[in-house]
Backbone as CSV, one residue per row, in Angstrom:
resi,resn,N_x,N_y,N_z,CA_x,CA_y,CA_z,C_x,C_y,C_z
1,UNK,1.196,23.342,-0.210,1.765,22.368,-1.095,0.790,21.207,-1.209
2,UNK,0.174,20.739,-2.325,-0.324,19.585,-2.738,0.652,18.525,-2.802
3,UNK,0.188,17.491,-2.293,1.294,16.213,-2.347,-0.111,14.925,-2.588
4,UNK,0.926,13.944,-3.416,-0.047,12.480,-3.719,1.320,11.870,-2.916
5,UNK,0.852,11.374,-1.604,1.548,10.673,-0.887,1.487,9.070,-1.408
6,UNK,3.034,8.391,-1.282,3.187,7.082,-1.839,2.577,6.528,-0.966
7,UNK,2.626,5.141,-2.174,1.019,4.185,-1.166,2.347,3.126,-0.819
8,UNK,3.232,2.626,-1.715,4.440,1.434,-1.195,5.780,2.129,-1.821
9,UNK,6.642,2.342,-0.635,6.185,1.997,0.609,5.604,3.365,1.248
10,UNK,4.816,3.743,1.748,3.908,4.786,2.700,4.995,6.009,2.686
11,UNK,4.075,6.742,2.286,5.142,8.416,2.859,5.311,8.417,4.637
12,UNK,5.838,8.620,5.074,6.320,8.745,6.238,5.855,10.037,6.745
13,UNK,4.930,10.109,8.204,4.423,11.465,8.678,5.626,12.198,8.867
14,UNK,6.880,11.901,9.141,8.113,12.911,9.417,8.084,14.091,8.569
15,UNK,8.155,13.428,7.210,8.206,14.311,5.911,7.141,15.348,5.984
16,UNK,6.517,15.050,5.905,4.793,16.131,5.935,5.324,17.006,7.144
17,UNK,4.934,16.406,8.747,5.693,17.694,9.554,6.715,18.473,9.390
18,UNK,7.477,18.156,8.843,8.874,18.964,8.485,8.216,20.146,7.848
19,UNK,7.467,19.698,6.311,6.469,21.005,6.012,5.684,21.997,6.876
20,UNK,5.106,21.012,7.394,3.772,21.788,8.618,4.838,22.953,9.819
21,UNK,5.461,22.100,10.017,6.445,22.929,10.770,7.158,24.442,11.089
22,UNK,7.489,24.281,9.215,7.970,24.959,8.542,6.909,26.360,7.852
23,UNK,5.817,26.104,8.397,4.214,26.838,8.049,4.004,26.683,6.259
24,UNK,4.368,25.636,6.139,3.708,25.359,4.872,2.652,24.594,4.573
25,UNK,1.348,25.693,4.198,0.462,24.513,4.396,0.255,23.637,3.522
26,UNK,-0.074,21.925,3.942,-0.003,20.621,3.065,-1.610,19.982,2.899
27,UNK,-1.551,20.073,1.819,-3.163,19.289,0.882,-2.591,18.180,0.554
28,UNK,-3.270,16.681,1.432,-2.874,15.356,0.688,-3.599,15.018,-0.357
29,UNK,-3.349,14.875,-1.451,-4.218,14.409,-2.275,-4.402,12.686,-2.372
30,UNK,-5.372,12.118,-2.603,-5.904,10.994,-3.155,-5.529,9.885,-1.716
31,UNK,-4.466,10.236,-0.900,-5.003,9.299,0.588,-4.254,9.983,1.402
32,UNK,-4.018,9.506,2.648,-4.129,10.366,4.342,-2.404,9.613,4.242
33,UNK,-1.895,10.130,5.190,-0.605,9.868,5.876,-0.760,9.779,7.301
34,UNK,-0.496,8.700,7.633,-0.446,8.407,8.574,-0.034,9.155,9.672
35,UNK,-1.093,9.209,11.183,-0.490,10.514,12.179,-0.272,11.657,11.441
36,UNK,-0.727,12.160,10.716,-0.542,13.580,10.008,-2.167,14.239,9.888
37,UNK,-2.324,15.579,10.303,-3.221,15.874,10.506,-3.503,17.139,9.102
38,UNK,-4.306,16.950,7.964,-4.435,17.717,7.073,-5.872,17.489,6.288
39,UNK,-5.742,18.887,5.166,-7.223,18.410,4.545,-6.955,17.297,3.181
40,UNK,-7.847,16.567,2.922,-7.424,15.588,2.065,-8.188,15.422,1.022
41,UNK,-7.900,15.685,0.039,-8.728,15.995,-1.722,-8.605,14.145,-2.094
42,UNK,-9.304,13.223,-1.854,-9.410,11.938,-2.067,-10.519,11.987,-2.497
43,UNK,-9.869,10.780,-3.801,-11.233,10.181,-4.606,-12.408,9.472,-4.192
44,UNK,-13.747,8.885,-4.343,-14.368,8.001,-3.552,-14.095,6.849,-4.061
45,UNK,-12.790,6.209,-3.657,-12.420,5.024,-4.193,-13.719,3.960,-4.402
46,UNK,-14.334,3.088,-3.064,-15.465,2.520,-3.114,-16.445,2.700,-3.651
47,UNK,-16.743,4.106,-4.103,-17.984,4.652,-5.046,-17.301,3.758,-6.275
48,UNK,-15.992,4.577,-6.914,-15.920,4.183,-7.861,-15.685,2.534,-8.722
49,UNK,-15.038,1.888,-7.540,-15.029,0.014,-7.287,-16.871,0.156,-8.078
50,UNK,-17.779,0.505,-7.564,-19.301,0.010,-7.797,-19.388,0.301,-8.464
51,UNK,-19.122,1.787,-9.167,-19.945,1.968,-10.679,-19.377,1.099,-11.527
52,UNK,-17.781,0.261,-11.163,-17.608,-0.133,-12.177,-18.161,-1.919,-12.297
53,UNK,-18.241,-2.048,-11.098,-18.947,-3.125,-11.097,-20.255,-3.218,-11.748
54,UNK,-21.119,-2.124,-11.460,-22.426,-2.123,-11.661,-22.707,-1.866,-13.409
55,UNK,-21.606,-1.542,-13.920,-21.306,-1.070,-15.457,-21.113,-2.711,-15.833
56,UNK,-20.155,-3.019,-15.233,-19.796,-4.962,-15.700,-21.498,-5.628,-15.350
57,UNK,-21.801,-5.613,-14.583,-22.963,-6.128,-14.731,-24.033,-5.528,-15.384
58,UNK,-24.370,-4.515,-15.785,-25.100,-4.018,-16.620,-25.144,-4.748,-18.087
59,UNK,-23.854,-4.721,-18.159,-23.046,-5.551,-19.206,-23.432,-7.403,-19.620
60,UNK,-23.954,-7.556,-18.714,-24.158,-9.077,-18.337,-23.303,-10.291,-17.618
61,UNK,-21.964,-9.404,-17.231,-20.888,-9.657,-16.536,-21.295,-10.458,-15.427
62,UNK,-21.069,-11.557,-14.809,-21.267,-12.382,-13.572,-20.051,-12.651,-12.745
63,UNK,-19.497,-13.048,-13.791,-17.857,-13.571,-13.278,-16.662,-12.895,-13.929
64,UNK,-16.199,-11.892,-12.951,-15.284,-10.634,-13.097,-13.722,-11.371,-12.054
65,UNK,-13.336,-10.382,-12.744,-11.581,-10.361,-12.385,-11.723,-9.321,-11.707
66,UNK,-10.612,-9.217,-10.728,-9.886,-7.794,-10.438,-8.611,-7.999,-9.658
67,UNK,-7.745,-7.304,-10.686,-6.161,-7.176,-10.514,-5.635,-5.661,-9.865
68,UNK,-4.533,-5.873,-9.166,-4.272,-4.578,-8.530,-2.418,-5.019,-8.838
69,UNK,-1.952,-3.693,-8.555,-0.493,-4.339,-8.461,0.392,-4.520,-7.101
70,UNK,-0.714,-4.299,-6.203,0.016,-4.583,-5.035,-1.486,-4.001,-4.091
71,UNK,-1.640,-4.323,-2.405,-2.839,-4.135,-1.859,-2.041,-2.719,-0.871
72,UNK,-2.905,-2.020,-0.766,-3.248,-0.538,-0.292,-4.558,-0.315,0.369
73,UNK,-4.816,0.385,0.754,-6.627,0.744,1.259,-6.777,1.170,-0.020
74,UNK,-6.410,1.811,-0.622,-7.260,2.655,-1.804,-7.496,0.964,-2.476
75,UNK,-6.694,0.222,-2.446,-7.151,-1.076,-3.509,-8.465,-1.334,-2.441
76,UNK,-8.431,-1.644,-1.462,-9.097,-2.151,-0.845,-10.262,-1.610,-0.452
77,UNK,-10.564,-0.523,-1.064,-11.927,0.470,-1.478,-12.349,0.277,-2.763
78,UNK,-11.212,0.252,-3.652,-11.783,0.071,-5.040,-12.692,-1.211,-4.741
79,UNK,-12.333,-2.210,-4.111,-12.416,-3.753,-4.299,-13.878,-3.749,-3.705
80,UNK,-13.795,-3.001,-1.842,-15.124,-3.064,-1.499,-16.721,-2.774,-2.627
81,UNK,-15.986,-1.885,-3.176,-17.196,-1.443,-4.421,-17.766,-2.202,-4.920
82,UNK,-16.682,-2.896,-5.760,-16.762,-3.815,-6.737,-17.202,-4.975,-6.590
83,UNK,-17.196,-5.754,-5.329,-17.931,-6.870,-4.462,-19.158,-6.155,-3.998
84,UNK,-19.482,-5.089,-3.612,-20.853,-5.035,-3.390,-21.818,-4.714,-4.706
85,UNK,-21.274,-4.694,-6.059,-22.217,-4.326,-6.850,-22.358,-5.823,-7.800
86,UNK,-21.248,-6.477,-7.285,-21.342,-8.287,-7.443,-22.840,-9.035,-6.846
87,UNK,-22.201,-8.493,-5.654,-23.253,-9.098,-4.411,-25.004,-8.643,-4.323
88,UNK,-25.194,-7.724,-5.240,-26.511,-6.955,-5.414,-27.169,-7.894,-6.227
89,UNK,-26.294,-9.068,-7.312,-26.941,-9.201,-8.402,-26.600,-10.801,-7.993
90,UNK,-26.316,-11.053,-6.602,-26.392,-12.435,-6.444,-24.718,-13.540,-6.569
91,UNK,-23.554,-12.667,-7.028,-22.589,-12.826,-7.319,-21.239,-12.895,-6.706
92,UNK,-20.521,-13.132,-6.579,-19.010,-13.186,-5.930,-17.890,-12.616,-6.466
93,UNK,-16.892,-12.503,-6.354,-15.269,-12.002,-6.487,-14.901,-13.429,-6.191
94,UNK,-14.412,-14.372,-6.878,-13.788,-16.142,-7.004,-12.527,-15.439,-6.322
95,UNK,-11.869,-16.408,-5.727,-10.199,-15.649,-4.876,-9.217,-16.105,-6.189
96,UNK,-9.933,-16.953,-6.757,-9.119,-17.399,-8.116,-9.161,-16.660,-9.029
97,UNK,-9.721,-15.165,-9.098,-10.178,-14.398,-10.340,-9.620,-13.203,-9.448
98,UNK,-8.664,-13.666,-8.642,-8.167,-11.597,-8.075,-6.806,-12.077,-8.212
99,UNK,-6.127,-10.965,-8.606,-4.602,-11.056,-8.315,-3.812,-9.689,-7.823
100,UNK,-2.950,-9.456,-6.555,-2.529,-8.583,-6.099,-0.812,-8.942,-6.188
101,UNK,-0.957,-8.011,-6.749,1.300,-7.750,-7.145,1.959,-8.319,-5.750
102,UNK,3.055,-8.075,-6.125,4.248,-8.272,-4.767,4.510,-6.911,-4.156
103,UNK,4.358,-7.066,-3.052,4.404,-5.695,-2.094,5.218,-4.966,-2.724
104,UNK,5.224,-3.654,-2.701,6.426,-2.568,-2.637,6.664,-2.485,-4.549
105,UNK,6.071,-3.741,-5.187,6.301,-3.342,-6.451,5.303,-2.774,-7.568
106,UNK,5.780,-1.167,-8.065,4.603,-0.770,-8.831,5.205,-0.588,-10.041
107,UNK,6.060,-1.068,-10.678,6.622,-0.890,-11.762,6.133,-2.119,-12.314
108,UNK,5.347,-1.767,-13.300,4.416,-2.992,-14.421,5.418,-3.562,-15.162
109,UNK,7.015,-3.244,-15.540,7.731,-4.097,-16.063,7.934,-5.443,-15.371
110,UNK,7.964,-5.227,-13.873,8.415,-6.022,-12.941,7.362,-7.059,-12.937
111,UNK,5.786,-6.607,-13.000,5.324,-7.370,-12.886,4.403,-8.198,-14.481
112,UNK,5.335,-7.938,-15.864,4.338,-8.253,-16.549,4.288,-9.563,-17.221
113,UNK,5.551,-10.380,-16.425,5.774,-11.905,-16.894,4.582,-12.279,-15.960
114,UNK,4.244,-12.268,-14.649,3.200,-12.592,-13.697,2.327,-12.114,-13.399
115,UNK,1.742,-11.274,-14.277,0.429,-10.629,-14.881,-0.010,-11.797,-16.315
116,UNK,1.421,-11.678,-17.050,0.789,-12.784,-18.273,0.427,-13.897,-17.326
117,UNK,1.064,-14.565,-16.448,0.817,-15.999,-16.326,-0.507,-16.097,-15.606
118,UNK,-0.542,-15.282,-14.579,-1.530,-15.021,-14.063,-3.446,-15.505,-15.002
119,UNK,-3.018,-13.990,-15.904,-4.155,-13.997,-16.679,-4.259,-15.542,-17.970
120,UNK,-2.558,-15.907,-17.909,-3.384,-17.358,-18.949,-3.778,-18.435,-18.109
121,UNK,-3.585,-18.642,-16.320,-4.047,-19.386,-15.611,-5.710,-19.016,-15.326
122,UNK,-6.201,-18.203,-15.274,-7.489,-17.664,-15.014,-8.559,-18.029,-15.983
123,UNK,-7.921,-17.673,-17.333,-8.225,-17.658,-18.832,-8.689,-19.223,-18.849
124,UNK,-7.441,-19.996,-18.856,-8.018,-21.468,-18.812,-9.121,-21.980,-17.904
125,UNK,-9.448,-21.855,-16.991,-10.389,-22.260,-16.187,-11.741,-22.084,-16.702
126,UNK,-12.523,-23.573,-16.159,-13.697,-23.653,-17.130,-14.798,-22.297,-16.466
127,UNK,-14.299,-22.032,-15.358,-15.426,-21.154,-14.628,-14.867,-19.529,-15.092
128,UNK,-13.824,-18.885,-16.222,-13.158,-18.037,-16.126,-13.874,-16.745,-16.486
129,UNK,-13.558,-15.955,-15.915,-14.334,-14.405,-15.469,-13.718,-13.734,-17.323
130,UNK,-15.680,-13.004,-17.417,-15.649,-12.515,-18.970,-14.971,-11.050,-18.841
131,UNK,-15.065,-10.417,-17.357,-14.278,-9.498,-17.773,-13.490,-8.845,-16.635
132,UNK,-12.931,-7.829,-16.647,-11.729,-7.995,-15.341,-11.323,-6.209,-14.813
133,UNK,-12.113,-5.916,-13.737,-11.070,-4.648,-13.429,-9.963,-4.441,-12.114
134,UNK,-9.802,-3.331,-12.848,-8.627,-2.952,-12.143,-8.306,-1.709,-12.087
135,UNK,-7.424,-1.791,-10.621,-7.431,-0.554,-9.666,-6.215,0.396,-10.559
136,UNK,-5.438,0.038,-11.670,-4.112,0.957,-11.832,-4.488,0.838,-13.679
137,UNK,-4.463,2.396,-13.817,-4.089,2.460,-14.976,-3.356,1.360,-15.875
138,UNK,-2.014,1.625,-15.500,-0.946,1.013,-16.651,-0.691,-0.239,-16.485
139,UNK,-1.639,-1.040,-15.252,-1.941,-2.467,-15.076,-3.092,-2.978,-16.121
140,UNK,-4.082,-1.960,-16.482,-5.045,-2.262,-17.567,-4.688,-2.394,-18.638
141,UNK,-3.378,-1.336,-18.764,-2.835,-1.412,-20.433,-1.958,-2.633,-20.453
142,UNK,-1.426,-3.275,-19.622,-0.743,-4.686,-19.231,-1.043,-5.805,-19.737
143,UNK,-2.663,-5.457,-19.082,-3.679,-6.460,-19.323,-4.650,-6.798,-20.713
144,UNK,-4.667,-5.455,-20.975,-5.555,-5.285,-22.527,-3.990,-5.743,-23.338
145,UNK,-2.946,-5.907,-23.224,-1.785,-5.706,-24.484,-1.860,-7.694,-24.494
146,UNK,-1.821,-7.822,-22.784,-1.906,-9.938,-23.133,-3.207,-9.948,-23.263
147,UNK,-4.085,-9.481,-23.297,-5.365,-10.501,-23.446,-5.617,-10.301,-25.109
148,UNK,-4.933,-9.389,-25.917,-5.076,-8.918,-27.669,-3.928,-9.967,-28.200
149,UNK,-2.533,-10.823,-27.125,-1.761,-11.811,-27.934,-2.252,-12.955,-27.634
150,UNK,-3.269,-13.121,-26.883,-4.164,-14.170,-26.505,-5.040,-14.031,-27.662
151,UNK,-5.401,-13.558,-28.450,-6.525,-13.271,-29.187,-8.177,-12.807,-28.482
152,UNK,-7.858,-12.218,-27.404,-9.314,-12.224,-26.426,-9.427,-10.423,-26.813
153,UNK,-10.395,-9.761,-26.903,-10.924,-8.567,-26.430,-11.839,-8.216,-25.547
């Protein structure tokens, strides 16, 4: 059985042994479960944090955003990336240009009044980052839908 174990709140190793137990064998996909011993088909989160950094700066990008909707290791790989392909070119991650959701919440409805405010507090600032990634899909489409009633692309 292939499984994409939840990141909030965490799949629980119980669940997985119950499988293993049961001689079913379990493929985690995209991260590990905790105390659970299996093979694990995961992305190179941190690879991919850099290319995209290294794409923003290619770009001429200096001063970047990056939004997540809540912190995980996988965020926290994307992120390592993305600060070291900052840091190659002399650059930073501002703590004022990151924003991480409220624990446990991944539903982008929940968070898209404080995603807008977020991004028009950032926006205003005279030092404000030209462009911005991020670790979740349907947090980008969040983000591209306010930054097009902002008039920004």
């Amino acid at each position: 059985m292939a499984i994409v174990p939840a990141s909030t709140p965490p799949t629980p190793g119980y669940q997985i042994r119950q499988l293993q137990k049961a001689g079913i064998p379990v493929v985690l996909c995209h991260r590990p479960v905790e105390s659970i011993t299996a093979p694990l088909l995961g992305l190179p989160f941190r690879e991919i944090g850099r290319l995209a950094g290294d794409a923003l700066v290619e770009q001429g990008h200096r001063r970047c955003g990056f939004f997540a909707p809540h912190r995980t290791r996988t965020t926290d790989l994307y992120l390592e990336g993305f600060q070291q392909a900052l840091a190659d070119v002399g650059c930073t991650l501002a703590e004022e240009h990151s924003y991480f959701g409220a624990p446990g919440v991944i539903d982008m409805q929940e968070l898209d009044a404080e995603i807008a405010s977020t991004l028009q507090q950032m926006l205003e600032q005279p030092d404000r980052p030209t462009a911005i990634f991020t670790s979740f899909d349907s947090m980008a489409e969040r983000i591209y839908l306010h930054l097009t009633k902002m008039g920004l692309r």
